[in-house]
PDB file of N, CA, C, O and CB in Angstrom:
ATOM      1  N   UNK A   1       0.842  -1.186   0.000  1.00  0.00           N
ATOM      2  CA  UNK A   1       0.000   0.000   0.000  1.00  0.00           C
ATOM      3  C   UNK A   1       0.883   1.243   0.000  1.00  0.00           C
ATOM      4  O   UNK A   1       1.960   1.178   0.593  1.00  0.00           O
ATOM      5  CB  UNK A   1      -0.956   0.001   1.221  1.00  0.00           C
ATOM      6  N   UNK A   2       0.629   2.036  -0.432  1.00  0.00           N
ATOM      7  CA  UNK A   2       1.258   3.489  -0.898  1.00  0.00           C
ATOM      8  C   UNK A   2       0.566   4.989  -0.057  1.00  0.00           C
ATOM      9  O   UNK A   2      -0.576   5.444  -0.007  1.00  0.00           O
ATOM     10  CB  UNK A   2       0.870   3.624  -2.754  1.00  0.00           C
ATOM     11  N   UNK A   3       1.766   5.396   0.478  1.00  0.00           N
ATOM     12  CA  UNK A   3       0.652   6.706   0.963  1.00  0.00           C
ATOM     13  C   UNK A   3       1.854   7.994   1.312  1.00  0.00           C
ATOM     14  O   UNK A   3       3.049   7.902   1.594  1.00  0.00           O
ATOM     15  CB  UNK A   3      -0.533   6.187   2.802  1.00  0.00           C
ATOM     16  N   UNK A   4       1.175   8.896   1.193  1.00  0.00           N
ATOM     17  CA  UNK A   4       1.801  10.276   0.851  1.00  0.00           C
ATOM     18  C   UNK A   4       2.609  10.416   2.053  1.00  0.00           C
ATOM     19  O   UNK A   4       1.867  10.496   3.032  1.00  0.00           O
ATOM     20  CB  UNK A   4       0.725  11.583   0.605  1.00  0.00           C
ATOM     21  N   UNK A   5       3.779  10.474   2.344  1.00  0.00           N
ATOM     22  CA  UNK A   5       4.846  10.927   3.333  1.00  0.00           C
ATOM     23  C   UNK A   5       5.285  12.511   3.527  1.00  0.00           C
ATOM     24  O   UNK A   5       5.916  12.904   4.508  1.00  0.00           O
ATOM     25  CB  UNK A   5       6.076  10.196   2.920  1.00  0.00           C
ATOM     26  N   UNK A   6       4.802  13.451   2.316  1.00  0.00           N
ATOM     27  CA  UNK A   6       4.956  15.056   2.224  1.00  0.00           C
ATOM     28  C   UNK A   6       6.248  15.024   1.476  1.00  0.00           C
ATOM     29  O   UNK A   6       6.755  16.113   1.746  1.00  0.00           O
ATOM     30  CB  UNK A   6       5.047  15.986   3.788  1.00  0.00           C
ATOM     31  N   UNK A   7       7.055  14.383   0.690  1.00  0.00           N
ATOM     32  CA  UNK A   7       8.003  14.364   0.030  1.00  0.00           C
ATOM     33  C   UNK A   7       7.617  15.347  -1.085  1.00  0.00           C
ATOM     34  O   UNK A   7       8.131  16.463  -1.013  1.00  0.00           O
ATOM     35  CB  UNK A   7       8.358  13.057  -0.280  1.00  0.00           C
ATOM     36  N   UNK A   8       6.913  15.131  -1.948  1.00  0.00           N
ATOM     37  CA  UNK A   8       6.149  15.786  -2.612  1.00  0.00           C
ATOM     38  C   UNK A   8       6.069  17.152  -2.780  1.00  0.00           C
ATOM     39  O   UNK A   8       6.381  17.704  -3.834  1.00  0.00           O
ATOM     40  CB  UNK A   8       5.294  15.463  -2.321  1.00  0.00           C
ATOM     41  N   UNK A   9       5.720  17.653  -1.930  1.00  0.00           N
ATOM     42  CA  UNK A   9       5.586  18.926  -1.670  1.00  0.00           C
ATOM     43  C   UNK A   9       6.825  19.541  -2.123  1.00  0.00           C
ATOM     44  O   UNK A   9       6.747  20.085  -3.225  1.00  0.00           O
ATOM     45  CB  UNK A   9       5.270  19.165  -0.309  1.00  0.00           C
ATOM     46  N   UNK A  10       7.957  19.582  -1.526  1.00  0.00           N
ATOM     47  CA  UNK A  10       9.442  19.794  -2.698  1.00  0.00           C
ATOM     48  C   UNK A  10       9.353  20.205  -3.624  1.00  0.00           C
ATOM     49  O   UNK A  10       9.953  21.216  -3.988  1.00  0.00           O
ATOM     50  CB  UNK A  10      10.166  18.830  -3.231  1.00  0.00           C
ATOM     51  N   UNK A  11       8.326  19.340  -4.511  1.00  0.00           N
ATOM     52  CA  UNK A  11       8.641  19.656  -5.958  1.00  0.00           C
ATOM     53  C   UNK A  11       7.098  20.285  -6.615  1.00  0.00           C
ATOM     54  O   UNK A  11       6.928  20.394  -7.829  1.00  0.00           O
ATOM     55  CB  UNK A  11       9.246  18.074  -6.824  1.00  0.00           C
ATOM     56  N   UNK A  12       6.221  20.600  -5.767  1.00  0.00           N
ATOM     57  CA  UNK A  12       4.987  21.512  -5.931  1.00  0.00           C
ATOM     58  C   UNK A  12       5.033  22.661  -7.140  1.00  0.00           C
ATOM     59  O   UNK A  12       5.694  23.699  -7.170  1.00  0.00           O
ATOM     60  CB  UNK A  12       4.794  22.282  -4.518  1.00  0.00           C
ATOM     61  N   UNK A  13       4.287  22.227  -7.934  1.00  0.00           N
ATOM     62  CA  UNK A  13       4.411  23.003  -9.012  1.00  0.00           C
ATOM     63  C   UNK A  13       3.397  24.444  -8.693  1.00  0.00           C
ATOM     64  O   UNK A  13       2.389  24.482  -7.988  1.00  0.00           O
ATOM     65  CB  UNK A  13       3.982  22.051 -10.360  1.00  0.00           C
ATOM     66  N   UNK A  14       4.018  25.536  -9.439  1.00  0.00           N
ATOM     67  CA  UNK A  14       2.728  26.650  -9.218  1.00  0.00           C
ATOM     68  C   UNK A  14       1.850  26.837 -10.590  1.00  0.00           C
ATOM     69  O   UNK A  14       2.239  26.578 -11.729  1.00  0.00           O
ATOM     70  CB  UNK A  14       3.384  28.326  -8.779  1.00  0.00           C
ATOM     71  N   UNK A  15       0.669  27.310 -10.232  1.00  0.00           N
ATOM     72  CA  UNK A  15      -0.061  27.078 -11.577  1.00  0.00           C
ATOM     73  C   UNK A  15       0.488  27.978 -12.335  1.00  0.00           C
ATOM     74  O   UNK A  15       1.016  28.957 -11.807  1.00  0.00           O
ATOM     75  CB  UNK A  15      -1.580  27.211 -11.623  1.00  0.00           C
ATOM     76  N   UNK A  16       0.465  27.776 -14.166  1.00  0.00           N
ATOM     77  CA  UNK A  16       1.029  28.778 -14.402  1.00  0.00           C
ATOM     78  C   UNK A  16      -0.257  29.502 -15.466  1.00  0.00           C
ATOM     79  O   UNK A  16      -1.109  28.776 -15.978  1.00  0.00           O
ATOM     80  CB  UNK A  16       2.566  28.429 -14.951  1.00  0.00           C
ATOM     81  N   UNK A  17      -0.241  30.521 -15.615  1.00  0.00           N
ATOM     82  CA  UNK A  17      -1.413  31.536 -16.528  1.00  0.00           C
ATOM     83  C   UNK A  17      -1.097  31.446 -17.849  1.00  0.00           C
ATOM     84  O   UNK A  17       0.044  31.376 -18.305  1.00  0.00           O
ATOM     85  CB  UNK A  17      -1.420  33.232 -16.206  1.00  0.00           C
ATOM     86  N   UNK A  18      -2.416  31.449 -18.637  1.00  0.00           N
ATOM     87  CA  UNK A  18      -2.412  31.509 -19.882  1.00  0.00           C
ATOM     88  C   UNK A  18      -1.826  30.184 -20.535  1.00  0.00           C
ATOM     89  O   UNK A  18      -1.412  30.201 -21.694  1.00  0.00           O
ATOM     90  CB  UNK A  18      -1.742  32.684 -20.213  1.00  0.00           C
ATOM     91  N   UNK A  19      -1.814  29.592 -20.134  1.00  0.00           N
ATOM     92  CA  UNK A  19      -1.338  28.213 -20.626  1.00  0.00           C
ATOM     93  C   UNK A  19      -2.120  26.919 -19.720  1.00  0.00           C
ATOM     94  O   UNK A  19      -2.604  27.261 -18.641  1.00  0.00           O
ATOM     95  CB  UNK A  19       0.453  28.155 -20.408  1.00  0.00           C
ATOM     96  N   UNK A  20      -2.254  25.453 -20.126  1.00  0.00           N
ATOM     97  CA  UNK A  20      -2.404  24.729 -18.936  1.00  0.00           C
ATOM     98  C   UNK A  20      -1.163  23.922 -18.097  1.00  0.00           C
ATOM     99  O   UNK A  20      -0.077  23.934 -18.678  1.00  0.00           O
ATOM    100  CB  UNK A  20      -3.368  23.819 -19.308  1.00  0.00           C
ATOM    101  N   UNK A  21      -1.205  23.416 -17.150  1.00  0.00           N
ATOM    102  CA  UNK A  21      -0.416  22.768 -16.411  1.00  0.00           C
ATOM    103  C   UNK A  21       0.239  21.739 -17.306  1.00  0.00           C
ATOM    104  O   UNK A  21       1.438  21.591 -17.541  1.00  0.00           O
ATOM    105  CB  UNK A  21      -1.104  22.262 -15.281  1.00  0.00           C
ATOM    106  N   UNK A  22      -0.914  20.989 -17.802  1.00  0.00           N
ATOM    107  CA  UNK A  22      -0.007  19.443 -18.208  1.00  0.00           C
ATOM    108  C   UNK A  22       0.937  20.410 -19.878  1.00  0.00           C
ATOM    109  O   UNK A  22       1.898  19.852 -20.408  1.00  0.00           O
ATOM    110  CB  UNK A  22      -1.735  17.384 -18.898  1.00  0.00           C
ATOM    111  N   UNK A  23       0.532  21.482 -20.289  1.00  0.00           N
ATOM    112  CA  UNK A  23       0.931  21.749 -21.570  1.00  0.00           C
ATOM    113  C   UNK A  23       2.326  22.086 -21.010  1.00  0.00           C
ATOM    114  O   UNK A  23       3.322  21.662 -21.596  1.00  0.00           O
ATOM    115  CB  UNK A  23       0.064  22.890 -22.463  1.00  0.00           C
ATOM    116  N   UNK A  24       2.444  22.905 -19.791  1.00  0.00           N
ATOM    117  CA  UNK A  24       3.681  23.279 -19.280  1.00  0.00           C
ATOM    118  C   UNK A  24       4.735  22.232 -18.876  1.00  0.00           C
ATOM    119  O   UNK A  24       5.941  22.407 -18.697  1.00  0.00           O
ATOM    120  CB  UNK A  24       3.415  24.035 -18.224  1.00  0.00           C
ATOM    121  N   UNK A  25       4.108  21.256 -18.786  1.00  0.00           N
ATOM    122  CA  UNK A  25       5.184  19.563 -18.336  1.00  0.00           C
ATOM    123  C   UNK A  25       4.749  19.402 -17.244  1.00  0.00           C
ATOM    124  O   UNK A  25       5.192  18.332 -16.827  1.00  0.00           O
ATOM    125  CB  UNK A  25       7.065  19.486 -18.141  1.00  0.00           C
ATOM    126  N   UNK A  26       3.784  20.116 -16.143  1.00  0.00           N
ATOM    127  CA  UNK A  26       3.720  19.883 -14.928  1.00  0.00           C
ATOM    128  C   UNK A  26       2.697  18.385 -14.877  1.00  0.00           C
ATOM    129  O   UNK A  26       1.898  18.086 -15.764  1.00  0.00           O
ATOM    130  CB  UNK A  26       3.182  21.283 -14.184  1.00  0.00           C
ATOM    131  N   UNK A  27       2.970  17.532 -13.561  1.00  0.00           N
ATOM    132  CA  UNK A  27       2.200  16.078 -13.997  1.00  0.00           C
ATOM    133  C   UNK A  27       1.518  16.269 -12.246  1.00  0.00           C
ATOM    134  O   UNK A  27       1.943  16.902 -11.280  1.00  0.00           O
ATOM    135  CB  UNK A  27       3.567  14.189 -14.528  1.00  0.00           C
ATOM    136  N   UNK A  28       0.147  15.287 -12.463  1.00  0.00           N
ATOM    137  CA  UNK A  28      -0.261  15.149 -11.298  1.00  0.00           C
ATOM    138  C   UNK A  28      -0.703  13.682 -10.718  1.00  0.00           C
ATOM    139  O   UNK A  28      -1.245  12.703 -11.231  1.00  0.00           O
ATOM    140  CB  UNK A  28      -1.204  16.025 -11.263  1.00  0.00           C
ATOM    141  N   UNK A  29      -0.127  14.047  -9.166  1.00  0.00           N
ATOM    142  CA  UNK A  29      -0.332  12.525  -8.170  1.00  0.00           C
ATOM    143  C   UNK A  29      -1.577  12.529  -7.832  1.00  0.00           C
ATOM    144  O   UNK A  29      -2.086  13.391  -7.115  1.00  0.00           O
ATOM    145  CB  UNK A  29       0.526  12.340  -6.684  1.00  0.00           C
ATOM    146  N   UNK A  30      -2.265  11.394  -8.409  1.00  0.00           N
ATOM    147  CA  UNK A  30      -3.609  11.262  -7.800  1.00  0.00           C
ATOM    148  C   UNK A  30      -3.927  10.966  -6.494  1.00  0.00           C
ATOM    149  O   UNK A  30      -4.903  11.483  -5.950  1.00  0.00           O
ATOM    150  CB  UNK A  30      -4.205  10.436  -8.366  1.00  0.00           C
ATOM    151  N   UNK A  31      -3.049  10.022  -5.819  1.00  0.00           N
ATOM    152  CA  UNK A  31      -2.705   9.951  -4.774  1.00  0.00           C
ATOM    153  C   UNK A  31      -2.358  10.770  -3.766  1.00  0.00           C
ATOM    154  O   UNK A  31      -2.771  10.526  -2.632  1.00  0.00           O
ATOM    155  CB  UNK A  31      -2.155   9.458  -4.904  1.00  0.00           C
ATOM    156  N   UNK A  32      -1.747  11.597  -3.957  1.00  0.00           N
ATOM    157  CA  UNK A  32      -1.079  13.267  -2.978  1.00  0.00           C
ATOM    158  C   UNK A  32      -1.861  14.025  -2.941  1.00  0.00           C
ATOM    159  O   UNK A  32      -1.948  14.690  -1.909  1.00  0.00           O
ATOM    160  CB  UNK A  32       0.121  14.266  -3.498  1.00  0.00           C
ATOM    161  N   UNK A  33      -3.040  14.344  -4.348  1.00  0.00           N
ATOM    162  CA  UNK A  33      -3.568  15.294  -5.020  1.00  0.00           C
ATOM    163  C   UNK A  33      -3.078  16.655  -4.760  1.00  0.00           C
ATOM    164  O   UNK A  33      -3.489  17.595  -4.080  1.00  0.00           O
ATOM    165  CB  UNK A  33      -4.810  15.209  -4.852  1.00  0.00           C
ATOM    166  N   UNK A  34      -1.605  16.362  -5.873  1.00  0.00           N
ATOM    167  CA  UNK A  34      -0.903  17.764  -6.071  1.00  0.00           C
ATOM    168  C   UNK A  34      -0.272  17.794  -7.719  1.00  0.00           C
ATOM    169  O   UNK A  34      -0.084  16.772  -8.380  1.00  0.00           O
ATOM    170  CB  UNK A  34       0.498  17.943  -4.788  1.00  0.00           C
ATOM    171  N   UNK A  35      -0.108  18.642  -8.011  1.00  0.00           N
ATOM    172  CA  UNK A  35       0.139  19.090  -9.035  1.00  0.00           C
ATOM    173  C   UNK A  35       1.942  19.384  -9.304  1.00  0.00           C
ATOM    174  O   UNK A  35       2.253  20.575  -9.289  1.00  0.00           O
ATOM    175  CB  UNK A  35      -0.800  20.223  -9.043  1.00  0.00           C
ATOM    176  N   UNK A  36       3.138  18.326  -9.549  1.00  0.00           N
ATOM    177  CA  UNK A  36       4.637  18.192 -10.169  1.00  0.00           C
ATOM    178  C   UNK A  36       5.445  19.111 -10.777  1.00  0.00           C
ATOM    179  O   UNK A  36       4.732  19.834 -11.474  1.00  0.00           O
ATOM    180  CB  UNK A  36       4.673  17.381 -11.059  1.00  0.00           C
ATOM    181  N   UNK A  37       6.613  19.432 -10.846  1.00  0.00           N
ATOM    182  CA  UNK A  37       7.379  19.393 -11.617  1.00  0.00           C
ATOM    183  C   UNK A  37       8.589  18.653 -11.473  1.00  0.00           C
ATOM    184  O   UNK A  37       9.573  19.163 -10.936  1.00  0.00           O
ATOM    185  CB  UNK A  37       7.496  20.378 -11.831  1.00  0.00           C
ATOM    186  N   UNK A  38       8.588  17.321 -11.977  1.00  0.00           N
ATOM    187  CA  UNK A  38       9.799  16.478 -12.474  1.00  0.00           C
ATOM    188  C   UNK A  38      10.097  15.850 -13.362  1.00  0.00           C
ATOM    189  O   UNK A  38       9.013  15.386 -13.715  1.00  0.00           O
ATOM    190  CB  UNK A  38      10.071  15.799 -11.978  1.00  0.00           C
ATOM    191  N   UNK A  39      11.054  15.360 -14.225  1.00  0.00           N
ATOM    192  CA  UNK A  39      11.397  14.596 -15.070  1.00  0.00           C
ATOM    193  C   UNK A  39      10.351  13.091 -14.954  1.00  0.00           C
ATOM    194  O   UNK A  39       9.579  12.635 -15.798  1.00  0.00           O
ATOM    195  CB  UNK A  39      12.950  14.484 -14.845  1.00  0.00           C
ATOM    196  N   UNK A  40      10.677  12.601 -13.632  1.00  0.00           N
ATOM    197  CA  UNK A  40      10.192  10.859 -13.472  1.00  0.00           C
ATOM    198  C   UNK A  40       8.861  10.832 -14.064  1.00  0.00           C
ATOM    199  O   UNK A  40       8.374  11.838 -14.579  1.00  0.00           O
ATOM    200  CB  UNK A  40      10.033  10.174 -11.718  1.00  0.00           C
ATOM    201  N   UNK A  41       8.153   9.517 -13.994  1.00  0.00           N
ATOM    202  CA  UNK A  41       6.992   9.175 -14.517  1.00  0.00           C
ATOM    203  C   UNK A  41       6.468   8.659 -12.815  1.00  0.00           C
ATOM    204  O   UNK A  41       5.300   8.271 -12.787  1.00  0.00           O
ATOM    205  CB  UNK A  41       7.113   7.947 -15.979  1.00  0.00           C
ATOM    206  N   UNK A  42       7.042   8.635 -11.766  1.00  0.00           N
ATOM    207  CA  UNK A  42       6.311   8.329 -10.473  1.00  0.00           C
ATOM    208  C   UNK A  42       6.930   9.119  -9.504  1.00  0.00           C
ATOM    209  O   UNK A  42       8.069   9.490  -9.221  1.00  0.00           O
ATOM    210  CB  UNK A  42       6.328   6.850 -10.037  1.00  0.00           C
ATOM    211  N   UNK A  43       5.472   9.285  -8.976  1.00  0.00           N
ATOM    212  CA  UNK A  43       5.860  10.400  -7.349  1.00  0.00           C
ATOM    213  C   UNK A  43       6.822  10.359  -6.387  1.00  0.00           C
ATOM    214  O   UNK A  43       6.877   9.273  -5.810  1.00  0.00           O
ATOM    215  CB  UNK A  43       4.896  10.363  -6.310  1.00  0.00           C
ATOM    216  N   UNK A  44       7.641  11.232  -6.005  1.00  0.00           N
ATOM    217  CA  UNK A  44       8.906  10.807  -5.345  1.00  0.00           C
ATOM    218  C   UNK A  44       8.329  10.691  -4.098  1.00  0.00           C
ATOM    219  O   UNK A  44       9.250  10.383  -3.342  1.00  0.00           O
ATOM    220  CB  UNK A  44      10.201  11.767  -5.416  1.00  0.00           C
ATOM    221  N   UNK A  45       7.486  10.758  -3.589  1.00  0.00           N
ATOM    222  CA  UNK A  45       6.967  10.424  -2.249  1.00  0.00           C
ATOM    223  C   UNK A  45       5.973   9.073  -1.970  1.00  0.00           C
ATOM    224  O   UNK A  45       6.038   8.349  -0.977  1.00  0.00           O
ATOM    225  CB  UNK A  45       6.211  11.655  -1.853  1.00  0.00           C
ATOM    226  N   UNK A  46       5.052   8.934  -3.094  1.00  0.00           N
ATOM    227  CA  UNK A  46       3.980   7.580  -2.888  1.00  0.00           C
ATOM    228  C   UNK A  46       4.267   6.519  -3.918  1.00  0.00           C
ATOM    229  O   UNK A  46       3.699   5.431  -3.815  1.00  0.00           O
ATOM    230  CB  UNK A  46       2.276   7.994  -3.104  1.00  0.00           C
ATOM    231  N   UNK A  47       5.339   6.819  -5.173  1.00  0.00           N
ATOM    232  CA  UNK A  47       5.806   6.018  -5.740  1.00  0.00           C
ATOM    233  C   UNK A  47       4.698   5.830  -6.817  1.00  0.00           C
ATOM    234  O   UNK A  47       5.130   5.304  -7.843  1.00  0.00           O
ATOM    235  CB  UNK A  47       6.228   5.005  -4.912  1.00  0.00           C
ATOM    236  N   UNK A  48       3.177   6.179  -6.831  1.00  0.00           N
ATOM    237  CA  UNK A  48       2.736   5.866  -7.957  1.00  0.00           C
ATOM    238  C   UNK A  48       2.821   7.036  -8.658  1.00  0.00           C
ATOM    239  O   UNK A  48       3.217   8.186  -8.473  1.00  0.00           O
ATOM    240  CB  UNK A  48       1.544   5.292  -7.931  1.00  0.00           C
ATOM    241  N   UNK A  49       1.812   5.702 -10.408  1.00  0.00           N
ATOM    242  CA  UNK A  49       2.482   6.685 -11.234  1.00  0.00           C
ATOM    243  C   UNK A  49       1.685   7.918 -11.426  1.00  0.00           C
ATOM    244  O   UNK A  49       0.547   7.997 -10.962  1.00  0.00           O
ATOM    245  CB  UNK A  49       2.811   6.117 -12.538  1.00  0.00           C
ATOM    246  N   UNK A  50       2.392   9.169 -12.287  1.00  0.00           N
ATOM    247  CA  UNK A  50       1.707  10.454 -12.518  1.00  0.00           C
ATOM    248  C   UNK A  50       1.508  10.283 -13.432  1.00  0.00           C
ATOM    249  O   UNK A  50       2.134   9.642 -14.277  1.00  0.00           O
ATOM    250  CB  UNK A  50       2.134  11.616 -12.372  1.00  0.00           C
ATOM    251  N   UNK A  51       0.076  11.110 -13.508  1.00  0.00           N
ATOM    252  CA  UNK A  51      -1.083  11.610 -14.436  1.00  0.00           C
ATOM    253  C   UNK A  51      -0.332  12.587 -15.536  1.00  0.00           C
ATOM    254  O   UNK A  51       0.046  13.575 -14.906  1.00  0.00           O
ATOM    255  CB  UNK A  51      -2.355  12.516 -13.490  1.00  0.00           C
ATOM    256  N   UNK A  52      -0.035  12.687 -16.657  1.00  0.00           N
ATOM    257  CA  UNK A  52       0.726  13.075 -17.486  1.00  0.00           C
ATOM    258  C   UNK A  52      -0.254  14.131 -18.576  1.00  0.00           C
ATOM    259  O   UNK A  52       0.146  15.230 -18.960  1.00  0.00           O
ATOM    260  CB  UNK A  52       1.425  11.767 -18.057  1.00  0.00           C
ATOM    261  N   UNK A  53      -1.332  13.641 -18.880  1.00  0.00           N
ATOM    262  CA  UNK A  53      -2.298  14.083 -19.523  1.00  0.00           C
ATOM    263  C   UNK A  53      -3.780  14.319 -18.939  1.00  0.00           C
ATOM    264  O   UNK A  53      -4.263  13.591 -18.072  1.00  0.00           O
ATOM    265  CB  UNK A  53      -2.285  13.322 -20.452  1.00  0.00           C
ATOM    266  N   UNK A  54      -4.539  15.568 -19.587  1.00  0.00           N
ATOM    267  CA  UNK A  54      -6.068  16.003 -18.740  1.00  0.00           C
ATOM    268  C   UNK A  54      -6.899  14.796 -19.444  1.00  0.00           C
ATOM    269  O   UNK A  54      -6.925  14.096 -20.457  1.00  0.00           O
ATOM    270  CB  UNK A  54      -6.904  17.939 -19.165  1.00  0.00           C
ATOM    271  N   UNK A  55      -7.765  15.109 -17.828  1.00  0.00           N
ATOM    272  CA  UNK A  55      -8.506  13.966 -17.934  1.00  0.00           C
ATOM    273  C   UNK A  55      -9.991  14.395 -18.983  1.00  0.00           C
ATOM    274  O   UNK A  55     -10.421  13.502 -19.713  1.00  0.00           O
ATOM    275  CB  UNK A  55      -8.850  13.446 -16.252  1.00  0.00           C
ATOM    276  N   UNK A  56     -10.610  15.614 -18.986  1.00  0.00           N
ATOM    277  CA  UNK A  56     -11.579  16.388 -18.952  1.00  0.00           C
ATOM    278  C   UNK A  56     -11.801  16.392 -20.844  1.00  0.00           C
ATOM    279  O   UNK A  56     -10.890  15.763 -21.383  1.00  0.00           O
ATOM    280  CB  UNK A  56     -11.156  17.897 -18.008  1.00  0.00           C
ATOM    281  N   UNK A  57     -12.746  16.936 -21.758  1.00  0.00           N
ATOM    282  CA  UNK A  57     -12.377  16.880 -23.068  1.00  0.00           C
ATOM    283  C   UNK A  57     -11.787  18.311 -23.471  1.00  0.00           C
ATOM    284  O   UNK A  57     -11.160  18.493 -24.515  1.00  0.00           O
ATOM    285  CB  UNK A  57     -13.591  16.438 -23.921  1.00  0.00           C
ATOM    286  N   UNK A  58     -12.073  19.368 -22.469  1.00  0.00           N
ATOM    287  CA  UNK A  58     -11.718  20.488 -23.219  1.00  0.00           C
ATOM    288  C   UNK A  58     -10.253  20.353 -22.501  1.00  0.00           C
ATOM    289  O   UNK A  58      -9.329  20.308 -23.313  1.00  0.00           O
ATOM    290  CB  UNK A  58     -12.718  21.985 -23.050  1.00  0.00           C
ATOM    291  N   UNK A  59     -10.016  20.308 -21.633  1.00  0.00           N
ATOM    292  CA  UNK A  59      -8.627  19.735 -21.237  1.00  0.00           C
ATOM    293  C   UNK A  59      -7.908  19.757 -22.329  1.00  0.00           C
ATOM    294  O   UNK A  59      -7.255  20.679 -22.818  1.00  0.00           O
ATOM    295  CB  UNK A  59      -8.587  18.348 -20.679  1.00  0.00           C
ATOM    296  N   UNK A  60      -8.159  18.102 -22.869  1.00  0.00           N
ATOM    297  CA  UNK A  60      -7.257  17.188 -23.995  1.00  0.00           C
ATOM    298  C   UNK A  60      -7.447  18.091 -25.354  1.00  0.00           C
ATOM    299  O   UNK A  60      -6.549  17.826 -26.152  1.00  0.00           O
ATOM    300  CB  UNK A  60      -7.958  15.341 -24.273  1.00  0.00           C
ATOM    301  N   UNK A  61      -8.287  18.999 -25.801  1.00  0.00           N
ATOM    302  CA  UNK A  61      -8.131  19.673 -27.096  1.00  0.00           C
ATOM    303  C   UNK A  61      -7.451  20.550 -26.767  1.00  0.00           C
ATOM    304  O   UNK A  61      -6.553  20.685 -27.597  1.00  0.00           O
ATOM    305  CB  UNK A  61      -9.200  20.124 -27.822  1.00  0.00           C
ATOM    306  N   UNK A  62      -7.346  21.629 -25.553  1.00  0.00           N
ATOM    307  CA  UNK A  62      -6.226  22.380 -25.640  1.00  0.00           C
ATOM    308  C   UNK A  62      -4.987  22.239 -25.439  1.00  0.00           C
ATOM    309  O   UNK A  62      -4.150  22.914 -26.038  1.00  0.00           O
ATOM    310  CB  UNK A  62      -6.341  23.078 -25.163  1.00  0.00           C
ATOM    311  N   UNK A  63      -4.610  21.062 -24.300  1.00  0.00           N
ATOM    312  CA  UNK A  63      -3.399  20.350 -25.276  1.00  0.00           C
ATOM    313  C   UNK A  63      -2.815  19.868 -25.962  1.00  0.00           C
ATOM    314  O   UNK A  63      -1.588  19.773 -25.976  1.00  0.00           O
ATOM    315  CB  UNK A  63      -3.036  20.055 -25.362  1.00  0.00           C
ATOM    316  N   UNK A  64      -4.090  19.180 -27.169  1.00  0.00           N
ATOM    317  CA  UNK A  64      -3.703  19.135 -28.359  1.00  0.00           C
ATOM    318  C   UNK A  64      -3.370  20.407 -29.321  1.00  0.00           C
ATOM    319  O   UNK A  64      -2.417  20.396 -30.101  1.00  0.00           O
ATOM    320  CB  UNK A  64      -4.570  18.434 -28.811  1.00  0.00           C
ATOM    321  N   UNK A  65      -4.122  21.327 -29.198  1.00  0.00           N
ATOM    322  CA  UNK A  65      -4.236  22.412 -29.565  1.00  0.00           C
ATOM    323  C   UNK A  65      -2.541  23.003 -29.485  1.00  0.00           C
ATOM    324  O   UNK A  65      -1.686  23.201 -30.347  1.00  0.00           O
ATOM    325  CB  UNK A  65      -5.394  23.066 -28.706  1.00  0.00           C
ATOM    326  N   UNK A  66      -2.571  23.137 -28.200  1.00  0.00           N
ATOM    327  CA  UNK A  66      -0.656  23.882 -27.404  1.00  0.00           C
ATOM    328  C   UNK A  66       0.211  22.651 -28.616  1.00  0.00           C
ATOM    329  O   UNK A  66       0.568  23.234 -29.640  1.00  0.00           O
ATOM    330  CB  UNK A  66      -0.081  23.216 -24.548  1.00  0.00           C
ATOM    331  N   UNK A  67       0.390  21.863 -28.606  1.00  0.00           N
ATOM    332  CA  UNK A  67       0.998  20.788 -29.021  1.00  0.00           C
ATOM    333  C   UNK A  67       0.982  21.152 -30.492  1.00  0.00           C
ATOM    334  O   UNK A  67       2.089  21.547 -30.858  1.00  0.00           O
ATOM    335  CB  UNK A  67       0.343  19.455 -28.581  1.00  0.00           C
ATOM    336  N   UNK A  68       0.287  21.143 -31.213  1.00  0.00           N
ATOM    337  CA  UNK A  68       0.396  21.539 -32.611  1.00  0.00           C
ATOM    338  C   UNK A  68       0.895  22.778 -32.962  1.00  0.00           C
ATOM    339  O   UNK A  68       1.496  22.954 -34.022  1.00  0.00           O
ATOM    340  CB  UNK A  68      -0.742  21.477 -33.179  1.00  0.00           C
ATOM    341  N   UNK A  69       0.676  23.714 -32.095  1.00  0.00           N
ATOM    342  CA  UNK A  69       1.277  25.228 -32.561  1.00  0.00           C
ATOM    343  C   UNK A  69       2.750  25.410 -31.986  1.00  0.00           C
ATOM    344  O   UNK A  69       3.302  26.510 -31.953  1.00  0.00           O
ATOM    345  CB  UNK A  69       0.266  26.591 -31.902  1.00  0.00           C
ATOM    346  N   UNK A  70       3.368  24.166 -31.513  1.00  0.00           N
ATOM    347  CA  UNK A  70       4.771  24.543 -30.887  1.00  0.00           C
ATOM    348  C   UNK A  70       5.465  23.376 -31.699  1.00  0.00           C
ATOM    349  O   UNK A  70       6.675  23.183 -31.588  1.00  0.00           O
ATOM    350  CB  UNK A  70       4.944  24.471 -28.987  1.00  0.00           C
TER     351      UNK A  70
END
C-alpha cells in the first residue's frame, strides 16, 4: 500500500497563466492530489504513477491544440 509521506511537496508546481499545467510539463499525483514538476513518470513520495495528460475533453483539445502550434 502506498501513501503520501509530504516528500512531494518539494517539488509543488505553481499554476502557471495563460497556458495549462499538463501543456507546461507539470504532472499530477492522484494519490497526494498535487500538481509536479519532475522529469520521473512516479511520485517521489507515494511512488505511484503520474497523471501526465487532462482527464476532462476540453482539457485534452487544448493540449492538443498547445501541441500543434509549438
Amino acid at each position: 500500500m502506498t501513501y503520501c509521506i509530504g516528500k512531494c511537496k518539494e517539488y509543488k508546481a505553481l499554476k502557471p497563466t495563460g497556458i495549462g499545467r499538463y501543456a507546461m510539463g507539470q504532472k499530477r499525483c492522484n494519490f497526494c492530489e498535487i500538481f509536479i514538476e519532475i522529469d520521473d513518470i512516479l511520485c517521489p513520495c507515494c511512488s505511484s504513477q503520474l497523471r501526465c495528460l487532462p482527464r476532462s475533453r476540453k482539457g485534452k483539445e487544448q493540449y492538443h491544440i498547445h501541441l500543434q502550434t509549438n
